[in-house]
Wavefront OBJ file of the C-alpha trace (Angstrom):
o trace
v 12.205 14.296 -0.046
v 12.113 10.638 1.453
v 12.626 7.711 -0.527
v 11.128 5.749 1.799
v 7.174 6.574 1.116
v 4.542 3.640 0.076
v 1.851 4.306 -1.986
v -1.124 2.322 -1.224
v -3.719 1.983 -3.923
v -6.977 2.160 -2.665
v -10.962 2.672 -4.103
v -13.824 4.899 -3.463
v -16.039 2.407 -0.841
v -13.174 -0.476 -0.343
v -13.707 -1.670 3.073
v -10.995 -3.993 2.577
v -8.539 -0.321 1.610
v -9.590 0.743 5.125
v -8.699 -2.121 7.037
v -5.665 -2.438 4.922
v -4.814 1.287 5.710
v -5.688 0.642 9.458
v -2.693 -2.328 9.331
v -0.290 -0.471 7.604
v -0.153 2.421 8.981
v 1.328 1.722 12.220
v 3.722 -0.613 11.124
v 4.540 1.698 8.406
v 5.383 4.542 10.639
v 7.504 2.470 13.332
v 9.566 1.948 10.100
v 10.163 5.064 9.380
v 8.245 5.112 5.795
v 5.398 7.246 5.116
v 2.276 6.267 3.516
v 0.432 8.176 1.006
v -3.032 6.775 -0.489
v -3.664 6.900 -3.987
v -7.216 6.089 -5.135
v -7.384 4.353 -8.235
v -11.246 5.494 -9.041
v -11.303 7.491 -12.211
v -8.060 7.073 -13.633
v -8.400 4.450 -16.444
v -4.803 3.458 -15.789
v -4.447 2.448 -12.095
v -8.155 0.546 -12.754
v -6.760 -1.825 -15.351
v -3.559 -2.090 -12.983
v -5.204 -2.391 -10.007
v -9.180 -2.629 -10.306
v -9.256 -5.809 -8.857
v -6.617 -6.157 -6.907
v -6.767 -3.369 -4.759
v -5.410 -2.660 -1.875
v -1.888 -3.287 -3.029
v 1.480 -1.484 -0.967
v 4.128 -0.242 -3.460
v 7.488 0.726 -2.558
v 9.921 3.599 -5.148
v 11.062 1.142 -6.758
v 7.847 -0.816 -7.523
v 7.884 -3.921 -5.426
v 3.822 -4.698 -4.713
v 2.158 -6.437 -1.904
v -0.982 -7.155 -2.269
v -3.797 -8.122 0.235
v -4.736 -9.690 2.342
v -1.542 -8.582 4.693
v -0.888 -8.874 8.554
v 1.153 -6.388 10.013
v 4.364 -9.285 10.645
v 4.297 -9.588 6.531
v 4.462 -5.735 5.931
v 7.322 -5.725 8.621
v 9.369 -8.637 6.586
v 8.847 -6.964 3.169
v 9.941 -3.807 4.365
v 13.056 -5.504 5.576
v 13.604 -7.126 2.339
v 13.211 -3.860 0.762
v 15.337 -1.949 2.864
l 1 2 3 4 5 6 7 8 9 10 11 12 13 14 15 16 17 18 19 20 21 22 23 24 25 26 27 28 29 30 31 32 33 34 35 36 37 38 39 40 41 42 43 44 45 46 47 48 49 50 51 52 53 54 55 56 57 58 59 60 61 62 63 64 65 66 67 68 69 70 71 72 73 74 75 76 77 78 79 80 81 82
């Protein structure tokens, strides 16, 4: 199994999660990470974590990046997480 996966948290209706998704995802990939999306909406949990902060990036080891992100910041914190 990779290490290298993201998790980004995402909502039921956030338009802001799909363009977030639509950024990341490219630049995610050219990285070689993966990017799984894990919807926050009904687990009591992730919606005090993340309710309204959402969409937030979150590497293994639990370094966050919350929006708003361009493409050229994802690509820098990945390389400072690498």
């Amino acid at each position: 199994m990779s290490l290298n996966i993201l998790v980004l948290y995402t909502g039921s209706g956030c338009h802001l999660c799909e363009q977030a998704r639509a950024v990341a995802e490219p630049v995610v990939a050219q990285a070689g990470w993966s990017l799984v999306e894990h919807s926050i909406t009904g687990n009591a949990e992730l919606t005090a974590a993340y309710g309204i902060r959402i969409p937030v990036l979150r590497t293994p080891d639990g370094r966050e990046l919350g929006w708003p992100f361009s493409a050229g910041k994802i690509r820098r914190w990945l390389l400072a997480t690498s």
